[in-house]
N, C-alpha and C positions, 0 to 999 in steps of 0.2 A: 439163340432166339430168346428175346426179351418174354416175362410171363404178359402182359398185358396186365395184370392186374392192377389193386391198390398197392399204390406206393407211398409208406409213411412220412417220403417227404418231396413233393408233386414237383417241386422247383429243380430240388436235384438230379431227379428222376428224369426229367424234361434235359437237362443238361447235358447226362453221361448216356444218353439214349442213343445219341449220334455215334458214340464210339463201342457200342455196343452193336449196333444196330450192322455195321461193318463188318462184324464177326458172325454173320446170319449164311449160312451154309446152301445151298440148294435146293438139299434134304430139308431144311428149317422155311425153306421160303415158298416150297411146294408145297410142305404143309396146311403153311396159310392162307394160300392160294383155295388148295383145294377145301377148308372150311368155308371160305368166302363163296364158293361156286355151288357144293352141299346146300347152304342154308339157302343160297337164292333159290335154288332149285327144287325147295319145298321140305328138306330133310330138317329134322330139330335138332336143339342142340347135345341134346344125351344120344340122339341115332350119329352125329358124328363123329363124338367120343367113341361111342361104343364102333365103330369103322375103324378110328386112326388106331386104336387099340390092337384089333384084328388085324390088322398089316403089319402092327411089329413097330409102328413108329413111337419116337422114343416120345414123351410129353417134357414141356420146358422145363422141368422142374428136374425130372430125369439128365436132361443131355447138359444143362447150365446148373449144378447145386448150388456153386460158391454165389448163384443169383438168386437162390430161389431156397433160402435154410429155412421159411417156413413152411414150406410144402411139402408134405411125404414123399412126392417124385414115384407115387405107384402107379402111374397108368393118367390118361385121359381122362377127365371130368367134365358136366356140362358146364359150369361155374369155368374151366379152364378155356372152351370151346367162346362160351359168353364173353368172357374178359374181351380173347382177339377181336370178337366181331364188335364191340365198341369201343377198341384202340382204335384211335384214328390216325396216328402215327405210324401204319403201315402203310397209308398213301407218301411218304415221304416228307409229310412237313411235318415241324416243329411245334408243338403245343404246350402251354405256362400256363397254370390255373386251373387245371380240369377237376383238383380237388383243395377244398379249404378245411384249415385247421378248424375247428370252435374246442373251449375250453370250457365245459357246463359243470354247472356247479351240483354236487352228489346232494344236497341237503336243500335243496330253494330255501328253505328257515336256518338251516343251519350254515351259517359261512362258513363257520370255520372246520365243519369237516371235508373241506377241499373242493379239486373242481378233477374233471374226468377228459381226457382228450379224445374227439372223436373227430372222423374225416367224412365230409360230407361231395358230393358231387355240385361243382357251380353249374350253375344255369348256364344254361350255350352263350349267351349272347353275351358274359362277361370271362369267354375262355378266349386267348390270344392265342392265334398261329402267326406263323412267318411267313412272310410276304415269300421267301424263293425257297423250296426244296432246301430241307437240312439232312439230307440222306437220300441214297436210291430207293425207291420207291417199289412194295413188293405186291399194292393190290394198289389200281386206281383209283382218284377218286370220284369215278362216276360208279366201280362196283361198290364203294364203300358206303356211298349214300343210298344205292340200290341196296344191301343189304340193310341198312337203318329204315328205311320209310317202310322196306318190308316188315320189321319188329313191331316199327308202331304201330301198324295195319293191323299187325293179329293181338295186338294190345287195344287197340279203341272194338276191334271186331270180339272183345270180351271173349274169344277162346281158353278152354280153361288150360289147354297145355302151354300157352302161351303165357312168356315172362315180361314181363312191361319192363322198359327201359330204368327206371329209377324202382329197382327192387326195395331199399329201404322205405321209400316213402307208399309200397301197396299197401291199400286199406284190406282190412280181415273182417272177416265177419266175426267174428268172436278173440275172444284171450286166449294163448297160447300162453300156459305159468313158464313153463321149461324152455320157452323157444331158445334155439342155442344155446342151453346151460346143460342139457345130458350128452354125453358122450359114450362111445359103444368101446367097454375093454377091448374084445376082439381087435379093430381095427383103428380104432381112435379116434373114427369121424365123429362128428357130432349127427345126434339123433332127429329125425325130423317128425313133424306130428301127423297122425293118421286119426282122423276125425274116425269113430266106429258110429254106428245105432245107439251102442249101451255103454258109450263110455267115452273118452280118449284118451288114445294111446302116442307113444312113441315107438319111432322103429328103426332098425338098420337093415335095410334089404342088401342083400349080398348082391343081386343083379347089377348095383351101382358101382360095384370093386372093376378095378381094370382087369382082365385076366392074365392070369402067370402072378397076380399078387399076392406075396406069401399069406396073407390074412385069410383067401380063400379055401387053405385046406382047416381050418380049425372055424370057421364062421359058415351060421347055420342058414338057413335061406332066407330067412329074416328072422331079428328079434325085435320084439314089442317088449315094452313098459307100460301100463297104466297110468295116466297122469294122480288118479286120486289116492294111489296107492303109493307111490311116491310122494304126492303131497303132505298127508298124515302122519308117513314116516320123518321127513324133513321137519313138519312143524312142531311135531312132538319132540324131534330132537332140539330144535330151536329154545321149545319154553325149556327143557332140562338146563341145557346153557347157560339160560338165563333165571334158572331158579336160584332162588334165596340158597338153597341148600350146597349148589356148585357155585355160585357166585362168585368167592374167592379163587376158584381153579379159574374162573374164567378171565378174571383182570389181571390174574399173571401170568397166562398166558399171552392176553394181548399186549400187557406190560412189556413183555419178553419180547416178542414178534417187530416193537417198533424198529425202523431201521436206528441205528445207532446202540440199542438198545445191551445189546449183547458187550459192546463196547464198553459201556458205564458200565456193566454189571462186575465186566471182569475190573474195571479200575477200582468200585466200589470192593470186592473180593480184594481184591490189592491192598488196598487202604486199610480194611480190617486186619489183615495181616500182619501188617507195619505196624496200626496200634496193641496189635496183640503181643508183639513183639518186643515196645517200646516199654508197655505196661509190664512186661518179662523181667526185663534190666532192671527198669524202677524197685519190684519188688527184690531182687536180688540187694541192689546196693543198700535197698534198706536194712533187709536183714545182715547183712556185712556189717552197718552201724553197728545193731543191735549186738553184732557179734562181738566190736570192739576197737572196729578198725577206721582211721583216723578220718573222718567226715572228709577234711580239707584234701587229701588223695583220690576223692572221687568226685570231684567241685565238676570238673571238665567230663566226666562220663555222663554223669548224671543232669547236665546240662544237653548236652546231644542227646539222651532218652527223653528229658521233658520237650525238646523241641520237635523231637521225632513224634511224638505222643499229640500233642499238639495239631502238627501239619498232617497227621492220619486224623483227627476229628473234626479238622477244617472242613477237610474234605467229602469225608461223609457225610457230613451236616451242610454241604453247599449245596447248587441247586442244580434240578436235575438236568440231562441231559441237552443239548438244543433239539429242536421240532419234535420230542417226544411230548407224551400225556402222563400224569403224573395218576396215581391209582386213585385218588380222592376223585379225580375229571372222569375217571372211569367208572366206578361205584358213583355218580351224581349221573352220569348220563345212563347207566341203566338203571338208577331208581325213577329215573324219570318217562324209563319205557310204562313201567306197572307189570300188571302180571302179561307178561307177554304168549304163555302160552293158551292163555282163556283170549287174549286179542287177537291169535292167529286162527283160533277155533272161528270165532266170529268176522274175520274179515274180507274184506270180499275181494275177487279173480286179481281184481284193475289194482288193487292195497298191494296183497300177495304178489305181486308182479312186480310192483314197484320196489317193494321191500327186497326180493331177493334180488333186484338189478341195484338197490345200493349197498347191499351186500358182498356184489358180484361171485352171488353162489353158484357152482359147478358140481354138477355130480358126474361120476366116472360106474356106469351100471354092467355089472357082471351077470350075463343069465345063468352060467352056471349056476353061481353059488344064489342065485337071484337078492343079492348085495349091491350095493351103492357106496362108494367114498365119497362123501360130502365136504365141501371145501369153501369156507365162508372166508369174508373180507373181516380185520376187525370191528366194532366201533366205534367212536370216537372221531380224532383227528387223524387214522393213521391211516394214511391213504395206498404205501406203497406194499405193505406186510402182507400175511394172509396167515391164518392159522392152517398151517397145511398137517395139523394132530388127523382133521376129518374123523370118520364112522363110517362103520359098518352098518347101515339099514336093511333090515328083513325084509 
């Protein structure tokens, strides 16, 4: 049984659907069926997670892996129950378009530190179906639109349990810094935000795990995080980074990080060695001279040492890597931040928000040890690296 989800590339997706879709079991089509029936019939989508879960039915991610390697495959999820109920592909026809590439750029000032690939939902009226059934057909679609017009009923009827159809695009009443960037060690979902009175927090509630999931004998009935408490930790770790006094840890390490990088490094280690080598000979035959021994007997050695000496200086002194930053671009781009850890003291949720999504920071929060590994993008041009060094936060 196909996941229904995001697919990162909607054409091909659409393509190899038909001959997947053929491999849909009984067990897989009842499934879906009986979602489809559930939600019309007033149940949400976590009450039917949490059903198919209790019966023992396996989730797509379970029963299909070699289709489904980014999903842990522990059990039924709302988010998984969601996907099917807005695949329309279960009515039997063929759909092209449901999702478009865009290519946004990480820096709007800055071009050249790259562009970010993100998939977005097209608008109905430029998604193509097939004119005739590309597959048998496992919910109709008269249930499939009853299911839909139902969504958007308790989406315009402002219900808070209720998910509006185009999740990325809900408006928030406030800034969420963390949204999607903490993750709960225990289980490794990502954390979600739990507005308090006197604060905001992040949390992993255990109610959300499928049951029989190994994460539920070691995971506690929920764990929160503090957003401000993590905040201060992160920032403060931020300005260190970028203090004059680690400065040079930090360009070599993003130095290091670039892809290719490690590559030159060992060619450049290479090349030193050769000339260290070359310079070895040189000084040998000189002294052999000095020793007394006949210049012209060493015409041809000491010709392939000054050539060898040579093509190792070439080399080292040529230019660096392709699509790397050279550390001068790296030291000019962070003297161009200023003191960064007195601008993250003062700047405000919408900055802070921004800054760690071009970042693309992650934290990984342990309540034990009540620690966080921090995991930042570098800066510059280097779009694919990550300094995955991280820290320990208190």
């Amino acid at each position: 049984m196909v996941d229904g989800g995001q697919h990162p590339n909607p054409r091909k997706a659409a393509e190899g659907y038909h001959l997947r879709v053929l491999e849909v079991d009984e067990q897989c089509a009842e499934a879906v069926r009986r979602i489809f029936a559930e939600y019309i019939s007033g149940r949400g989508d976590r009450a039917i997670a949490t059903g198919l879960n209790r019966d023992g039915i396996p989730c797509p991610s379970a029963r299909r892996p070699d289709q489904n390697r980014h999903r842990p495959g522990d059990g039924w999820q709302g988010s998984t129950v969601r996907a099917i109920l807005d695949n329309p592909r279960y009515t039997g026809y063929a759909f092209f378009g449901r999702w478009t590439r865009h290519e946004l750029l990480l820096d709007p000032d800055d071009v050249a530190a790259g562009y970010v690939t993100r998939f977005r939902k097209t608008s109905p009226e430029k998604v193509i179906r097939s004119r005739q059934p590309a597959h048998p057909a496992i919910v109709s679609v008269e249930v499939f639109t009853e299911a839909q017009l139902l969504r958007r009923s308790k989406s315009v009827g402002g219900l808070k349990t209720a998910r509006k159809t185009e999740r990325a695009e809900r408006p928030t009443k406030q800034t969420y810094l963390f949204r999607g960037r903490i993750r709960c060690s225990v289980c490794g979902r990502k954390m979600e935000a739990s507005p308090r009175k006197h604060g905001m927090y992040y949390r992993c509630p255990a109610r959300t795990l499928a049951p029989g999931s190994p994460a539920l004998a070691s995971h506690p009935p929920a764990i929160y995080l503090r957003e401000d408490v993590i905040q201060d930790a992160v920032n403060d770790w931020l300005g260190e980074v970028f203090a004059p006094a680690n400065v040079d840890r930090t360009v070599a390490k993003v130095v290091a990080s670039q892809p290719g990088a490690a590559v030159a490094q060992n060619g450049r280690e290479t090349a030193k060695q050769r000339l260290a080598t070359a310079e070895a000979h040189m000084n040998r035959f000189q002294e052999a001279i000095k020793a007394g021994i006949d210049p012209a007997a060493l015409v041809e050695a000491m010709n392939e040492a000054q050539a060898a000496r040579a093509a190792a200086r070439a080399e080292l002194e040529g230019a660096p890597a392709p699509n790397t930053v050279s550390d001068a671009e790296i030291y000019a781009a962070i003297d161009s931040l200023g003191d960064v850890g007195a601008v993250l003291k003062e700047a405000k949720l919408e900055t802070l928000a921004a800054l760690y999504q071009s970042v693309d920071l992650q934290v990984l929060y342990t309540h034990t040890a009540h620690e966080a590994d921090v995991i930042i993008k570098p800066v510059g041009r280097v779009n694919n690296a990550h300094d995955r060094g991280g820290t320990r936060l208190p």
